[in-house]
N, CA and C atoms of all chains as a GROMACS GRO file, in nm:
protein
  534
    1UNK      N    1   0.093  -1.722   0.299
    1UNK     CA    2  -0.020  -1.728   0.393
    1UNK      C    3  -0.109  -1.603   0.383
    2UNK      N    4  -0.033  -1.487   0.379
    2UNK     CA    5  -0.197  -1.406   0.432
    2UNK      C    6  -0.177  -1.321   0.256
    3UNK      N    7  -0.123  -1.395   0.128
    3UNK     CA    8  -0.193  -1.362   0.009
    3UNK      C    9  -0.340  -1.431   0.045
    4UNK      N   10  -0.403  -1.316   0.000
    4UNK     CA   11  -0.550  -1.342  -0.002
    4UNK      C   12  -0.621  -1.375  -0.168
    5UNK      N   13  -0.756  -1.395  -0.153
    5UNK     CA   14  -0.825  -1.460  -0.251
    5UNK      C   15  -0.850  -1.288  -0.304
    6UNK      N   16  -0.836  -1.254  -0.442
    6UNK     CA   17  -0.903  -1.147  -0.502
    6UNK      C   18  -1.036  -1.139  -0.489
    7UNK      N   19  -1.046  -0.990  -0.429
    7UNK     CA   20  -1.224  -1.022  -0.412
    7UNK      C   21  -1.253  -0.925  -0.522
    8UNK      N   22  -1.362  -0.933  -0.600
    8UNK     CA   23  -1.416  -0.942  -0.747
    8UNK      C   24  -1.470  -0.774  -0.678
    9UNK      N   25  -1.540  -0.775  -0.577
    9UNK     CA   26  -1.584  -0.628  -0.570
    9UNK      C   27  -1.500  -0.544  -0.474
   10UNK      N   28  -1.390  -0.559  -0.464
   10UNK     CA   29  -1.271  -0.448  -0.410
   10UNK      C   30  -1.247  -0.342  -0.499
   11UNK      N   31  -1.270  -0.366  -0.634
   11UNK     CA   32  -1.259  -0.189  -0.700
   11UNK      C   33  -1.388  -0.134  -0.685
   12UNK      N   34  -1.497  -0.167  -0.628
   12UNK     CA   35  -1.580  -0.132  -0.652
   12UNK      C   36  -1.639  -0.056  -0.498
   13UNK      N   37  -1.557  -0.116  -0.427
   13UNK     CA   38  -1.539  -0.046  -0.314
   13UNK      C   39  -1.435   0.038  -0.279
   14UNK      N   40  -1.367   0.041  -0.326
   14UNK     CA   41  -1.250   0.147  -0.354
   14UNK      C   42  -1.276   0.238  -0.397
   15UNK      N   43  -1.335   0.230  -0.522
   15UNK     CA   44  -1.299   0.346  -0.659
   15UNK      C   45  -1.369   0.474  -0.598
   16UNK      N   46  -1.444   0.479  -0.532
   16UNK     CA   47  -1.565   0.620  -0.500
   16UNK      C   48  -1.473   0.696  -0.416
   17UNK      N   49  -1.400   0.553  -0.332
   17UNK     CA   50  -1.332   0.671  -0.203
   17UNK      C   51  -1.271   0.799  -0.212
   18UNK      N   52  -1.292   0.898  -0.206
   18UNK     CA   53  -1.176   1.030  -0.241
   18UNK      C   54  -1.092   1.046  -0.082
   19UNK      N   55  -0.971   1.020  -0.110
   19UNK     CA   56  -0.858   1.112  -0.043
   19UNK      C   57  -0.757   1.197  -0.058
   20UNK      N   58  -0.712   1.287   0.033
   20UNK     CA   59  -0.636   1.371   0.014
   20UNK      C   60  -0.445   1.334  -0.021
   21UNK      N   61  -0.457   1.366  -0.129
   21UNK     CA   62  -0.237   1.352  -0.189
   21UNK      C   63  -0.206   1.426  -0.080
   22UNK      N   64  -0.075   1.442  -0.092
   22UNK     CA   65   0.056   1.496   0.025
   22UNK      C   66   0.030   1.611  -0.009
   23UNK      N   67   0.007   1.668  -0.167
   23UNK     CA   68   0.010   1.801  -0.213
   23UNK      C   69  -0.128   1.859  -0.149
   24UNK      N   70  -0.232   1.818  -0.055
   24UNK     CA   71  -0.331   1.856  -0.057
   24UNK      C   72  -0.471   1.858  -0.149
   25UNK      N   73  -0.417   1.796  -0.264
   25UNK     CA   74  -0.542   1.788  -0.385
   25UNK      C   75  -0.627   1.635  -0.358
   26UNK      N   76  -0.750   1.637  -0.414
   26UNK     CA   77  -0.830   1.523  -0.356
   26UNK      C   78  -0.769   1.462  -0.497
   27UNK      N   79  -0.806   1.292  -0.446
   27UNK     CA   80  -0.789   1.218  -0.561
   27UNK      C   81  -0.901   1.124  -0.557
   28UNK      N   82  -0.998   1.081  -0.629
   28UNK     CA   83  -1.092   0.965  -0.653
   28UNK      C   84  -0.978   0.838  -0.667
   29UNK      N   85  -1.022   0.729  -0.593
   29UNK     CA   86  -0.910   0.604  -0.616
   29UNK      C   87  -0.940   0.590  -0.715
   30UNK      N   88  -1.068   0.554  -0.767
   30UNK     CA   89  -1.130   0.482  -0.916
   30UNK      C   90  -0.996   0.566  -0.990
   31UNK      N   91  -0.978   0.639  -0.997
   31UNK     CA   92  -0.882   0.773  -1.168
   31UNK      C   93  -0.775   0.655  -1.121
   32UNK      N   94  -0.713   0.627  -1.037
   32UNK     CA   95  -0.582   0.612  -1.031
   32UNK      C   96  -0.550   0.472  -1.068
   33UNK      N   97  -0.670   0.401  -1.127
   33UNK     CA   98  -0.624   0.231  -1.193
   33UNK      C   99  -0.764   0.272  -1.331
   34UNK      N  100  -0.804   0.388  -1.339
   34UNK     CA  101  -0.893   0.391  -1.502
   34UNK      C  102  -0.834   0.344  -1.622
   35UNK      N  103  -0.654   0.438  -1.616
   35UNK     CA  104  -0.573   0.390  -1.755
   35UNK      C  105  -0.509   0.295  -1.757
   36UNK      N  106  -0.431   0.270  -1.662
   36UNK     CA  107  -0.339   0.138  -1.648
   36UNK      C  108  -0.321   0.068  -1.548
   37UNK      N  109  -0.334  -0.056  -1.488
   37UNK     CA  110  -0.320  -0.087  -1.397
   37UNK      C  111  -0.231  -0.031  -1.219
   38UNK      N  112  -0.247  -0.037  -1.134
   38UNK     CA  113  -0.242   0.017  -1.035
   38UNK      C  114  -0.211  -0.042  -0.914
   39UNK      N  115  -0.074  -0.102  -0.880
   39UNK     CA  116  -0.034  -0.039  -0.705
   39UNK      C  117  -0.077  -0.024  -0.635
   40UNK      N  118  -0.178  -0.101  -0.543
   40UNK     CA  119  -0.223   0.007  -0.477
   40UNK      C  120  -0.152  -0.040  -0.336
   41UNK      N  121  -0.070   0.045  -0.249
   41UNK     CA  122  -0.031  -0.025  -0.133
   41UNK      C  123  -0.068   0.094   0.006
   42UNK      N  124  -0.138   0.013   0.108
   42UNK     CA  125  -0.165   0.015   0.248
   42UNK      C  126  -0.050   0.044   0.304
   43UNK      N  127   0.028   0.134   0.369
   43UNK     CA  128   0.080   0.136   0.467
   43UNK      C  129   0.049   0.134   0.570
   44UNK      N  130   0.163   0.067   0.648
   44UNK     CA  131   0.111   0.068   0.829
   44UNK      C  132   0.156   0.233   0.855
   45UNK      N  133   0.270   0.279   0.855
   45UNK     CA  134   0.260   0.414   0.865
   45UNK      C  135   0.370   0.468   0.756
   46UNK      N  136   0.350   0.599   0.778
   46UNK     CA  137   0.445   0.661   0.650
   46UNK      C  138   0.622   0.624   0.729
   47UNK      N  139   0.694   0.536   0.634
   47UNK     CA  140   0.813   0.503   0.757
   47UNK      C  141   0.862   0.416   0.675
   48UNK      N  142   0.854  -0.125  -0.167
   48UNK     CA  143   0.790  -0.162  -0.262
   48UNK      C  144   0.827  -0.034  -0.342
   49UNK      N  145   0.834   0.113  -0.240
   49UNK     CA  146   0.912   0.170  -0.361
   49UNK      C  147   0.999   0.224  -0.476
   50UNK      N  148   1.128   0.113  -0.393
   50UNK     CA  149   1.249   0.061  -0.486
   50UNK      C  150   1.212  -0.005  -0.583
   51UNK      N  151   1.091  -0.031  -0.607
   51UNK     CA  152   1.059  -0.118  -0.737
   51UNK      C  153   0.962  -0.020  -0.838
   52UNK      N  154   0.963   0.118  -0.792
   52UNK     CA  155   0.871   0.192  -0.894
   52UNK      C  156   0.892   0.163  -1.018
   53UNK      N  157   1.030   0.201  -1.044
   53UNK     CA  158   1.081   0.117  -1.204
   53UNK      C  159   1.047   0.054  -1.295
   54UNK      N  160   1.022  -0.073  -1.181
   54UNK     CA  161   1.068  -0.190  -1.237
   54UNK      C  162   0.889  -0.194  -1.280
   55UNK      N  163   0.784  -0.172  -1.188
   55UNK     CA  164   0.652  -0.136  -1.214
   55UNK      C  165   0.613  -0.112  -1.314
   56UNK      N  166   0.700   0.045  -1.335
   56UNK     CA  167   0.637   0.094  -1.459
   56UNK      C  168   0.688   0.045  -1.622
   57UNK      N  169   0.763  -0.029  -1.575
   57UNK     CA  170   0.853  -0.039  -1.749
   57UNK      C  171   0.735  -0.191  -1.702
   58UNK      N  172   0.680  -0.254  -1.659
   58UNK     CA  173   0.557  -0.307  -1.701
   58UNK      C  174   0.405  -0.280  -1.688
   59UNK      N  175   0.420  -0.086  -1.746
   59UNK     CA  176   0.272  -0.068  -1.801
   59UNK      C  177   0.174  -0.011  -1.667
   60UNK      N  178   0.270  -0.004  -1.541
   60UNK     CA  179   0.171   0.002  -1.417
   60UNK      C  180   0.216   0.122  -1.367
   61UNK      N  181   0.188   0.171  -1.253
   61UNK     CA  182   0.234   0.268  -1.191
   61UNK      C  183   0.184   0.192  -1.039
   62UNK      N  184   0.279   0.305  -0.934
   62UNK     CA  185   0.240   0.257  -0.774
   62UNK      C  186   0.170   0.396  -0.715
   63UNK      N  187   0.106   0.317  -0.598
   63UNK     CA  188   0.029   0.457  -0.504
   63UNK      C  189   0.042   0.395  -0.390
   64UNK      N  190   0.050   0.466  -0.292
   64UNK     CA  191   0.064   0.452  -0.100
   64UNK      C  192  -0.040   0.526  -0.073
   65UNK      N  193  -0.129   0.449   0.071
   65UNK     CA  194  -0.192   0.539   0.110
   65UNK      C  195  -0.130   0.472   0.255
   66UNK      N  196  -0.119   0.593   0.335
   66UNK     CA  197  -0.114   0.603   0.485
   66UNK      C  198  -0.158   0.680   0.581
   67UNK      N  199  -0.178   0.593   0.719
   67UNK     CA  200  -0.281   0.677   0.794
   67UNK      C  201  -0.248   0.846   0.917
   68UNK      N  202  -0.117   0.878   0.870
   68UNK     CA  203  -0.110   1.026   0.884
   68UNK      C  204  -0.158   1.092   0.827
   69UNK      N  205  -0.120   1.231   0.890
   69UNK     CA  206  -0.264   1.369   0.805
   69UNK      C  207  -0.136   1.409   0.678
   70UNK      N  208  -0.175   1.525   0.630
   70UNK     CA  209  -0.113   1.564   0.518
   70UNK      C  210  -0.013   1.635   0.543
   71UNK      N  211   0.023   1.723   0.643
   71UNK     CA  212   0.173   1.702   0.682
   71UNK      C  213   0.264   1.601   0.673
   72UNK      N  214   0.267   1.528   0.768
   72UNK     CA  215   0.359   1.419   0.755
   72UNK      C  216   0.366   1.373   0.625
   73UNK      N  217   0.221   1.344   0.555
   73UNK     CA  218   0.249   1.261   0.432
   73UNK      C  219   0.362   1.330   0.343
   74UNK      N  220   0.347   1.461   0.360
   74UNK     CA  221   0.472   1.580   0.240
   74UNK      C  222   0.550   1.606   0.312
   75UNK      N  223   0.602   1.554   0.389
   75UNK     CA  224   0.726   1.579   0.465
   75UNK      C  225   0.792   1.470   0.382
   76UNK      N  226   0.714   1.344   0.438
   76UNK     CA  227   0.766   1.182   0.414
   76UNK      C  228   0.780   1.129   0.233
   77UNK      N  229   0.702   1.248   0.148
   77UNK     CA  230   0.711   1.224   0.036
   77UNK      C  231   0.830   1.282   0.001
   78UNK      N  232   0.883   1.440   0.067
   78UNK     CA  233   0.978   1.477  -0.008
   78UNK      C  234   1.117   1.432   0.070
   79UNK      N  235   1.124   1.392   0.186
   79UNK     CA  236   1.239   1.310   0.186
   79UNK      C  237   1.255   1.185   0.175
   80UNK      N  238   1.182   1.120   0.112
   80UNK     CA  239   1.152   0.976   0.066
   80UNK      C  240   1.227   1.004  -0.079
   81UNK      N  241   1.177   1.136  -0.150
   81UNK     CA  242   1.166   1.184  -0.296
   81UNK      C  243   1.113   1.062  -0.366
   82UNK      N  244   0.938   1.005  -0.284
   82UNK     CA  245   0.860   0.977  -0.384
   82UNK      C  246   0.766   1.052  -0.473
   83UNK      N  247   0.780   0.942  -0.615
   83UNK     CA  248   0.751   1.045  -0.707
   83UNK      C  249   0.612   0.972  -0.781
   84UNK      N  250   0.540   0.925  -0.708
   84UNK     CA  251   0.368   0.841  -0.663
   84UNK      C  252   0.298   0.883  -0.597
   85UNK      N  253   0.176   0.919  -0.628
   85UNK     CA  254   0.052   0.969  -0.536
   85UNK      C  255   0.086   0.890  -0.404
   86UNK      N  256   0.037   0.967  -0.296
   86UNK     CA  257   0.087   0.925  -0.187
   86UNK      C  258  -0.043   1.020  -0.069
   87UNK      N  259  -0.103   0.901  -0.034
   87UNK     CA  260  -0.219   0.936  -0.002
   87UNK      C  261  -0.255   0.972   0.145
   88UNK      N  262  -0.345   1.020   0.222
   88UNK     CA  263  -0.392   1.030   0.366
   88UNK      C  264  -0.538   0.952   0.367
   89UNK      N  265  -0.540   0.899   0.469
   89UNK     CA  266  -0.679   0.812   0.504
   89UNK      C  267  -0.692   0.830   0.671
   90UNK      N  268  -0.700   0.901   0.721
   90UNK     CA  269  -0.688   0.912   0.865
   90UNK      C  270  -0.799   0.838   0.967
   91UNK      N  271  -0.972   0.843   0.897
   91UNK     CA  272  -0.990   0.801   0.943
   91UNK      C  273  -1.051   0.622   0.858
   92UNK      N  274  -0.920   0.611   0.818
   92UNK     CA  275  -0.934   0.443   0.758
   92UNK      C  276  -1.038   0.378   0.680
   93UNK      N  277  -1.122   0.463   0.583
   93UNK     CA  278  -1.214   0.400   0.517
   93UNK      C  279  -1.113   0.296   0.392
   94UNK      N  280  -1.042   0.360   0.350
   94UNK     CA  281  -0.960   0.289   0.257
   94UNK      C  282  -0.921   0.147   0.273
   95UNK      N  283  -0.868   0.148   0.414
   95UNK     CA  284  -0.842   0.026   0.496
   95UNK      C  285  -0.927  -0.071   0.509
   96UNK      N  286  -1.066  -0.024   0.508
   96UNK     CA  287  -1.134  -0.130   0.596
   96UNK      C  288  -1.197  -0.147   0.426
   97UNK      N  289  -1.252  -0.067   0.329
   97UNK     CA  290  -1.259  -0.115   0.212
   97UNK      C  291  -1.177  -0.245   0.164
   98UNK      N  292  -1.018  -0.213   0.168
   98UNK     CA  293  -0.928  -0.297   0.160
   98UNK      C  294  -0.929  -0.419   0.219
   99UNK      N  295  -1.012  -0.424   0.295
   99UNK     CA  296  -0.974  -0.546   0.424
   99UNK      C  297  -0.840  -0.530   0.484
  100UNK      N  298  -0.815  -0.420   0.526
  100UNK     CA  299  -0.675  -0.471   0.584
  100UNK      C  300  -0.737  -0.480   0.737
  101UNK      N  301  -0.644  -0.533   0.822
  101UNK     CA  302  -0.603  -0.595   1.000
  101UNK      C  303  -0.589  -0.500   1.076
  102UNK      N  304  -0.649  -0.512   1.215
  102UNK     CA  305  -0.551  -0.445   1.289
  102UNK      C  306  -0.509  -0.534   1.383
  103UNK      N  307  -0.349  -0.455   1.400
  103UNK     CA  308  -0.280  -0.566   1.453
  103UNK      C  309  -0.309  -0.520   1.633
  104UNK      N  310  -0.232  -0.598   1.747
  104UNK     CA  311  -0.224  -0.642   1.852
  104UNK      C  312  -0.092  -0.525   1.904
  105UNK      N  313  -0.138  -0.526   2.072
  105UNK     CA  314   0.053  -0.514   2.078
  105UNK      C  315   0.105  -0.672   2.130
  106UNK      N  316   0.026  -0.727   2.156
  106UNK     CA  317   0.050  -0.902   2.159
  106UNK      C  318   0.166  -0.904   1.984
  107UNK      N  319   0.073  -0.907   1.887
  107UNK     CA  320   0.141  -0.954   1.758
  107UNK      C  321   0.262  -0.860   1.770
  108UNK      N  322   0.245  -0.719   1.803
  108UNK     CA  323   0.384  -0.610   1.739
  108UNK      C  324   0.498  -0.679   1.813
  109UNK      N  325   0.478  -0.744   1.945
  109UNK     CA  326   0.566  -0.763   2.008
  109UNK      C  327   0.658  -0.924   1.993
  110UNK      N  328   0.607  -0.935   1.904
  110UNK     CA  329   0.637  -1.071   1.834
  110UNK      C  330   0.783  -1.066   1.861
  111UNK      N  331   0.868  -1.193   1.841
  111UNK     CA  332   0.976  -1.168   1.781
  111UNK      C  333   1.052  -1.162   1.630
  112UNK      N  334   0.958  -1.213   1.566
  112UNK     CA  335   0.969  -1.184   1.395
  112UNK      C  336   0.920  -1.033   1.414
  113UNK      N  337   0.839  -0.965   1.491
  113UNK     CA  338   0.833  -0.854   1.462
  113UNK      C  339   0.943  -0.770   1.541
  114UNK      N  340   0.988  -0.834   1.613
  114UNK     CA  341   1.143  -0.741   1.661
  114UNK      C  342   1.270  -0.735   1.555
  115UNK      N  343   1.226  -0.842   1.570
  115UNK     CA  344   1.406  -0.895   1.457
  115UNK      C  345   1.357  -0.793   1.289
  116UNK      N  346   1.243  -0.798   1.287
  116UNK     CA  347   1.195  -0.732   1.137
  116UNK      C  348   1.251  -0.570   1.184
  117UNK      N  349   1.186  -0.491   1.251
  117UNK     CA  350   1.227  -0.387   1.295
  117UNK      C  351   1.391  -0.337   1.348
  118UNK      N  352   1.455  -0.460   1.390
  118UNK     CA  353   1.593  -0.455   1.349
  118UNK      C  354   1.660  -0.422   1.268
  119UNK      N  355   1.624  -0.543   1.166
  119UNK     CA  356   1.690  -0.491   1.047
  119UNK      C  357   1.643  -0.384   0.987
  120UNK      N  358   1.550  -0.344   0.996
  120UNK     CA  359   1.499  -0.187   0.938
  120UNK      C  360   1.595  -0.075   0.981
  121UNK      N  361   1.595  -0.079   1.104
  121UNK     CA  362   1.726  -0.001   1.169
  121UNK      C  363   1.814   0.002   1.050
  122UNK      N  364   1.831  -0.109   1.092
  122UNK     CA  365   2.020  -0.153   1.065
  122UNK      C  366   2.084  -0.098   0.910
  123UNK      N  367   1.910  -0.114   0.805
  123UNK     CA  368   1.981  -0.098   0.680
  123UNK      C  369   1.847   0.078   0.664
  124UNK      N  370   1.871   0.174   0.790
  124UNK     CA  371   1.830   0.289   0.786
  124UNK      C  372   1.653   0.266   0.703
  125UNK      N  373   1.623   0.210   0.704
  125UNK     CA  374   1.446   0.235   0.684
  125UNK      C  375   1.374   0.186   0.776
  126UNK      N  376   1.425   0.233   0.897
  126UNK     CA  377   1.327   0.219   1.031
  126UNK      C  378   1.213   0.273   1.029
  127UNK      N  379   1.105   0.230   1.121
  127UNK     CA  380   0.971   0.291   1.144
  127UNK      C  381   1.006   0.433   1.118
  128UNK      N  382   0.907   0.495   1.069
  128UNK     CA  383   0.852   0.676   1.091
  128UNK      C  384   0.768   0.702   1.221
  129UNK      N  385   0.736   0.805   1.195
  129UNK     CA  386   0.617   0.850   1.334
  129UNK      C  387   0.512   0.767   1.288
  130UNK      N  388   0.442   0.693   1.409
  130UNK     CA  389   0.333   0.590   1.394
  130UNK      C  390   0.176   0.626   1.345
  131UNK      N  391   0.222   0.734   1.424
  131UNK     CA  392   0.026   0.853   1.370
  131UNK      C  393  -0.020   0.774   1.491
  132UNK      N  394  -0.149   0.822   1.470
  132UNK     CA  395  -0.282   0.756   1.554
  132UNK      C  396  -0.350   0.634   1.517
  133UNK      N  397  -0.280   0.545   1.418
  133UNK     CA  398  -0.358   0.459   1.445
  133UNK      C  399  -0.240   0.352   1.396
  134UNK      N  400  -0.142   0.332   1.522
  134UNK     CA  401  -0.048   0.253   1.547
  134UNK      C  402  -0.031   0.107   1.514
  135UNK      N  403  -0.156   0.015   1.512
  135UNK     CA  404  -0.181  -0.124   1.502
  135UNK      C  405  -0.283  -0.104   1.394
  136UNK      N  406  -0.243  -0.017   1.270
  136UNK     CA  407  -0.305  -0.033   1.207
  136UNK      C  408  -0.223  -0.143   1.098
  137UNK      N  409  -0.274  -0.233   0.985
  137UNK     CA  410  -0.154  -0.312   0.919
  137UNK      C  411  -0.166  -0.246   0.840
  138UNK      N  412  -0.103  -0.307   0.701
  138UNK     CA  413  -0.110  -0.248   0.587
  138UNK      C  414  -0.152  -0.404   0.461
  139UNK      N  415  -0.175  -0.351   0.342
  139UNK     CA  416  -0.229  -0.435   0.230
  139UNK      C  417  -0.166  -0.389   0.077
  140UNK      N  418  -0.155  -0.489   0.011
  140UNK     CA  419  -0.106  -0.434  -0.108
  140UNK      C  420  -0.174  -0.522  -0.244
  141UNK      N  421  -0.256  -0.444  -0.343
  141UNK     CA  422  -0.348  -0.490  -0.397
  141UNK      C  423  -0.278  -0.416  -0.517
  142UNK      N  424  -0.315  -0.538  -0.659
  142UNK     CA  425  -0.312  -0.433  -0.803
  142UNK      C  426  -0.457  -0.455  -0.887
  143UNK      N  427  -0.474  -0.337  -0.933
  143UNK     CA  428  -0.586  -0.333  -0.993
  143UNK      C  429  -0.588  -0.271  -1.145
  144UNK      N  430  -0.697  -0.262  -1.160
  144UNK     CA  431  -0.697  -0.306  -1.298
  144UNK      C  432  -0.782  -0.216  -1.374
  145UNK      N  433  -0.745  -0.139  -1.520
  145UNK     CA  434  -0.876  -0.093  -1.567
  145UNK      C  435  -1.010  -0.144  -1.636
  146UNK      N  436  -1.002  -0.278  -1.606
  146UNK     CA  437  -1.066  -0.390  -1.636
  146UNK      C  438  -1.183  -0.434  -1.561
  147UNK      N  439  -1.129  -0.394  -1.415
  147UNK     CA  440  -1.200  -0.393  -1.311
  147UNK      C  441  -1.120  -0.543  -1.208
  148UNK      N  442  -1.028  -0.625  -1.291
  148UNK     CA  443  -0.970  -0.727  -1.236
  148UNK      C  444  -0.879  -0.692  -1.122
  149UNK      N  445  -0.852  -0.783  -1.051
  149UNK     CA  446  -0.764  -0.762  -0.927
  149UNK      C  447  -0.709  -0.856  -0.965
  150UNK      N  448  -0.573  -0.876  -1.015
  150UNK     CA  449  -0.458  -0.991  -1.022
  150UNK      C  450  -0.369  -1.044  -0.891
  151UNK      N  451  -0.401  -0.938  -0.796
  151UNK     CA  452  -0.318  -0.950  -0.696
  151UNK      C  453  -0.390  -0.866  -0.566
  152UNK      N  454  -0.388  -0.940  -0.418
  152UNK     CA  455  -0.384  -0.951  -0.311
  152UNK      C  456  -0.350  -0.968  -0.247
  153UNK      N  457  -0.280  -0.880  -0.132
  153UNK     CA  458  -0.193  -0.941  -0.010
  153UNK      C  459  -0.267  -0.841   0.118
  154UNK      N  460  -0.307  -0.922   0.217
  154UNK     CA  461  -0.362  -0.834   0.296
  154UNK      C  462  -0.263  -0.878   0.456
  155UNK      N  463  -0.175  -0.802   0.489
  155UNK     CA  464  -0.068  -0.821   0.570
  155UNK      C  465  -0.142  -0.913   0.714
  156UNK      N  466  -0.052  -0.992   0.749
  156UNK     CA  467  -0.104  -1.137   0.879
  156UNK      C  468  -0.067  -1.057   1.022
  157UNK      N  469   0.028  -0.938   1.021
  157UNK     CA  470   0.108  -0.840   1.132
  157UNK      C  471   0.251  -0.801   1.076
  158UNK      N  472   0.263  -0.719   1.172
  158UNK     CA  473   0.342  -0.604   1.131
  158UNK      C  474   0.514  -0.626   1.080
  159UNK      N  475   0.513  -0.751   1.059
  159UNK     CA  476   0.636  -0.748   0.977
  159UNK      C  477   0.615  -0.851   0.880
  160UNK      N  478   0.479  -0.860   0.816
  160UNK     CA  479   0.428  -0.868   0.694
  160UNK      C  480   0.472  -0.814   0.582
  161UNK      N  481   0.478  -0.801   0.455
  161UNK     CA  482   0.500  -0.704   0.364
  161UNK      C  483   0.477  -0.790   0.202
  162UNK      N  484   0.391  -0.812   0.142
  162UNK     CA  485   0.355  -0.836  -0.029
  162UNK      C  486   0.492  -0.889  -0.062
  163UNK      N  487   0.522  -0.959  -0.092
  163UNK     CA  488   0.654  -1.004  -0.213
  163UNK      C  489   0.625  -0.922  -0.341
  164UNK      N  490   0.792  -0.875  -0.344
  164UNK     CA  491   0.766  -0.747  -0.481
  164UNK      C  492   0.722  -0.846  -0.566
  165UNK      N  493   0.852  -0.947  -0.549
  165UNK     CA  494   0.813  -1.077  -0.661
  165UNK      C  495   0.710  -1.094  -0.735
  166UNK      N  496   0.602  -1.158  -0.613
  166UNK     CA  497   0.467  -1.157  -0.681
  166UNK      C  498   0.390  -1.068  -0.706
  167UNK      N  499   0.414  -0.919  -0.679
  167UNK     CA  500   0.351  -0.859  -0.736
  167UNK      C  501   0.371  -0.834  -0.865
  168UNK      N  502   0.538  -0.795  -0.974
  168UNK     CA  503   0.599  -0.780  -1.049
  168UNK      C  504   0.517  -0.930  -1.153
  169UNK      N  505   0.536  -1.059  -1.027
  169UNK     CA  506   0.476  -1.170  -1.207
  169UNK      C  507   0.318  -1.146  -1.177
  170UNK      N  508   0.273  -1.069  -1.112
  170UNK     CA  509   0.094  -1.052  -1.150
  170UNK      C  510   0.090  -0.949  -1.258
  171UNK      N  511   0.152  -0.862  -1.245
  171UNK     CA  512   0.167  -0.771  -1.355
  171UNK      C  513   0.208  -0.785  -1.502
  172UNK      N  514   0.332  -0.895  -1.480
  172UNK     CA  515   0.372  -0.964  -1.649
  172UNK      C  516   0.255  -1.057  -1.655
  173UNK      N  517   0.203  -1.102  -1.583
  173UNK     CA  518   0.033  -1.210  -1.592
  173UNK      C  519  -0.066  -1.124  -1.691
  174UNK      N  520  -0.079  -1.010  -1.623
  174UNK     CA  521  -0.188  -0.912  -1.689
  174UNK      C  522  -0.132  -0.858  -1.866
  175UNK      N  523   0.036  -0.839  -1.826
  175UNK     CA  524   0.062  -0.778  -1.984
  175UNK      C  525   0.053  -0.920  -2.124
  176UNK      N  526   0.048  -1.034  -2.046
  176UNK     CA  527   0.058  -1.126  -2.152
  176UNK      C  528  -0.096  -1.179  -2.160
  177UNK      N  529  -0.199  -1.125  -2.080
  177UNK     CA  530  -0.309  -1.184  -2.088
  177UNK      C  531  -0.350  -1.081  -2.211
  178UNK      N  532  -0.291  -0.957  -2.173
  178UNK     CA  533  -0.356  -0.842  -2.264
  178UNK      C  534  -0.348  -0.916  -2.412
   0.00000   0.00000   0.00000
C-alpha cells in the first residue's frame, strides 16, 4: 500500500539539498547517488 | 534496513539515513549503532518534504499495529530513541540512481510502516541486470 509511484523528479529535488553528517561535515545529497546507486532512507527518529 | 548494509553493497549500492535530530544525537546514535553510512541531520525537514514523506497523527501513533509494532521493538532491544522535535514526523525509503532513475519508493502510511528490505534488495538486482 503506501509503496509509492517513482516520481521522475525526486532526484532532482533532492540532489541540491546540503545537510549536515553526524561528523559535522556538509554533504550535497546529489554526491551521494553520482557513482552508484543509493539508499536513501527517512527516518522517523534516530532509534 | 541497516542489517542489510551488506547485503546492499555486495549489489553495487551503498545506504544513507537521514534523521530529524541535530548533530549530537545523530553521533551519539551513529557510534553506538556502529553505523558505518552517512548518517544525516535535517532538522528543519526540507529533505522530508522533498521526499514526500507524512506526518503522522497521535490518532495514527496510537494505533494498535502501532503499539504491538513498538512492542516488539522493545522486546527484540531496538526500541524507539529520543523522538527530537519533530515526533510525528514519518519516515521514507527511496533508491536512486546515477542515472537519475528511482527504482524504488516507499513513502511510510504511519509509524509502524517500514520499506520491505525485500523489495528494496530485488529493485537493486532490477537495476544490476538492467545495467
Amino acid at each position: 500500500m503506501p509503496r509509492t509511484t517513482p516520481d521522475p523528479a525526486l532526484p532532482d529535488r533532492l540532489a541540491p539539498i546540503v545537510l549536515t553528517e553526524a561528523d559535522g561535515s556538509s554533504v550535497r545529497l546529489g554526491e551521494l547517488w553520482a557513482d552508484a546507486p543509493r539508499v536513501l532512507v527517512h527516518l522517523r527518529h534516530f532509534g | 534496513m541497516r542489517d542489510h548494509a551488506e547485503a546492499i553493497r555486495s549489489l553495487g549500492a551503498d545506504l544513507a539515513a537521514i534523521g530529524t535530530g541535530d548533530v549530537s544525537y545523530a553521533a551519539d546514535f551513529r557510534d553506538n549503532q556502529a553505523i558505518d553510512f552517512p548518517l544525516l541531520v535535517d532538522e528543519d525537514l526540507t529533505s522530508y518534504g522533498a521526499a514526500g514523506a507524512q506526518q503522522g497523527t497521535l490518532r495514527t501513533f496510537l494505533r494498535a499495529r502501532q503499539l504491538l509494532a513498538g512492542a516488539r521493538a522493545v522486546a527484540a532491544g531496538t526500541g524507539q530513541g529520543k523522538p527530537g522535535k519533530h515526533p510525528f514526523m514519518l519516515g521514507a525509503t527511496h533508491v536512486l540512481t546515477p542515472s537519475g532513475s528511482v527504482p524504488f519508493a516507499w513513502v511510510n502510511a504511519d509509524f509502524a510502516d517500514n520499506a520491505p528490505v525485500t523489495e528494496v534488495l530485488a529493485a537493486l538486482e532490477g537495476g544490476q541486470s538492467a545495467a
